[in-house]
C-alpha positions as CSV (number, residue, x, y, z in Angstrom):
1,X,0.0,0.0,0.0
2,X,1.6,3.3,-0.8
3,X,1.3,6.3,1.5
4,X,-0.5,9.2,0.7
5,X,1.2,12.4,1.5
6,X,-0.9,15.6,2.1
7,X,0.5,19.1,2.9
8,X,-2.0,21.5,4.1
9,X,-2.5,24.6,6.1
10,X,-2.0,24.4,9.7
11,X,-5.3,24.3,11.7
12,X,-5.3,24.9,15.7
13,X,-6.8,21.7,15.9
14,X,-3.1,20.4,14.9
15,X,-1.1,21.7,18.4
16,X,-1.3,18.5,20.0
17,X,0.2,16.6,17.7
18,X,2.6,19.4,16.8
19,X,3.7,19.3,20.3
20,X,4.4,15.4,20.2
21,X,6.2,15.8,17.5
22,X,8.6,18.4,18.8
23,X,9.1,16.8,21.7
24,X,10.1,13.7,19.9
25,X,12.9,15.7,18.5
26,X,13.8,17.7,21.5
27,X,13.7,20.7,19.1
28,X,11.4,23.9,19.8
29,X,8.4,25.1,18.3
30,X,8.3,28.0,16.8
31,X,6.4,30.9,17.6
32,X,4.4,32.3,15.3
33,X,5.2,35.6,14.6
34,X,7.0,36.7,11.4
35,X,5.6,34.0,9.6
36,X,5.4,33.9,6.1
37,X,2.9,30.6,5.8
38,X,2.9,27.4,7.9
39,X,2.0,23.9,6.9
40,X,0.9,20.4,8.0
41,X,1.9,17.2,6.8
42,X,-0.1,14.2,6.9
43,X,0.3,10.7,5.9
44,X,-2.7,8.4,6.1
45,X,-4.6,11.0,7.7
46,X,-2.0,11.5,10.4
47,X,-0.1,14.3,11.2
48,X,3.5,13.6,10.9
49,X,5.3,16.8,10.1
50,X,5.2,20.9,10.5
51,X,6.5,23.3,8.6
52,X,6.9,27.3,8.9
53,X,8.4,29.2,6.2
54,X,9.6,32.3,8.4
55,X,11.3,35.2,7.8
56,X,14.8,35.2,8.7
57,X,17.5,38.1,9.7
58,X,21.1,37.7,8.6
59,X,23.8,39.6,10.1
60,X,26.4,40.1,7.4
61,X,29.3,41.7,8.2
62,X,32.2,41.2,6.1
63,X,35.8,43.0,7.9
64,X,39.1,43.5,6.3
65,X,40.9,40.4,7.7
66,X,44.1,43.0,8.7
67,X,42.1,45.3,11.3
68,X,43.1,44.9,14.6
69,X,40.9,42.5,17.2
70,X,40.0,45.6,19.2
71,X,38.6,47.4,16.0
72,X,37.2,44.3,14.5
73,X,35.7,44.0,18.6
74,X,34.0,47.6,17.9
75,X,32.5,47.1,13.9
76,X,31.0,43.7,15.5
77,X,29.5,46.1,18.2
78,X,28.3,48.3,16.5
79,X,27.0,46.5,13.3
80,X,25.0,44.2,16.0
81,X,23.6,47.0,17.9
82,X,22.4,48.7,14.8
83,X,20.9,45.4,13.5
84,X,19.0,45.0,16.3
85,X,17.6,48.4,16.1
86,X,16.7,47.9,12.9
87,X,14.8,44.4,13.3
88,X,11.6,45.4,12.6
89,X,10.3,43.4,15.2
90,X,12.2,40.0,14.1
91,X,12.5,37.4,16.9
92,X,16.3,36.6,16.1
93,X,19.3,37.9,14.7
94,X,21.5,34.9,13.0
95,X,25.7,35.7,12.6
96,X,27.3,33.3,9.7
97,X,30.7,33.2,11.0
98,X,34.0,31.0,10.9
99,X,36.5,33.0,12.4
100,X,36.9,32.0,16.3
101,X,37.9,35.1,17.6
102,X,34.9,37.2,16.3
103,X,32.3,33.9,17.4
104,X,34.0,34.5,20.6
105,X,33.2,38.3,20.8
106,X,29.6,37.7,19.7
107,X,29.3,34.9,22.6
108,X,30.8,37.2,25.1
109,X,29.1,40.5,24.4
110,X,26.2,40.0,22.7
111,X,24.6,36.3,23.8
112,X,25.0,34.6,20.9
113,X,24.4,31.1,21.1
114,X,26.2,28.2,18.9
115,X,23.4,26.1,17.8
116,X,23.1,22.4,16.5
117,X,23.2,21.4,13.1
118,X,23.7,22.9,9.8
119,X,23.0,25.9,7.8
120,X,22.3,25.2,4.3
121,X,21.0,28.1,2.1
122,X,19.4,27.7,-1.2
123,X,19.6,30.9,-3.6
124,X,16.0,31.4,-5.0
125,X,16.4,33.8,-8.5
C-alpha cells in the first residue's frame, strides 16, 4: 500500500500533535510571529510533520581580515547593535561566522548562542 502524503494549512486543531512531534525531536516550536505561511503534513490522515516558512534576519558583516581585534571588537559592536535596532520586530538575529575570535566576541558581548546542526541556504532567483 503506498502512502498518501498531504501538505496543508495548519489548523489549531493540529497543536497536539505538533507538540508530540517536537518533543520527539527535542527541538522547539516556533512561535508564530514573522511567519510567512505554515503547513501540516499528513500521511494516512495522520499528522507527521510541521512546517513554517519564516522570515529570517542575517547579520552580514564582512571586515578587512588585517584590522586589529580591538577594531574588529568595535564594527561587530556596533554592526550588531544597529541590526537589532533595525529588526523590525524580528525574533532573532543569526551571525554566519568561521572566524573564532569574532564567534568568541559575539558569545561574550552580545549572547550569541552556537546552535546544532547545519546551515544550508538555497539561492531562490
Amino acid at each position: 500500500m503506498t502512502s498518501k502524503l498531504l501538505s496543508r494549512p495548519f489548523l489549531s486543531s493540529d497543536i497536539q500533535s505538533i507538540d508530540r512531534i517536537f518533543h520527539l525531536t527535542n527541538l522547539q516550536v516556533p512561535s508564530l510571529e514573522n511567519l510567512v505561511y505554515n503547513r501540516v503534513f499528513e500521511s494516512h490522515h495522520e499528522v507527521v510533520a510541521y512546517g513554517a516558512l519564516k522570515l529570517f534576519a542575517e547579520l552580514h558583516l564582512t571586515l578587512d581580515p588585517t584590522l586589529s581585534p580591538y577594531l574588529k571588537a568595535k564594527i561587530i559592536d556596533l554592526g550588531v547593535r544597529e541590526g537589532i535596532e533595525n529588526s523590525n520586530g524580528l525574533e532573532r538575529l543569526y551571525a554566519i561566522v568561521d572566524d573564532e575570535k569574532e564567534i568568541e566576541i559575539l558569545k561574550k558581548h552580545h549572547d550569541f548562542k552556537l546552535i546544532n546542526g547545519k546551515l544550508l541556504v538555497k539561492e531562490i532567483d
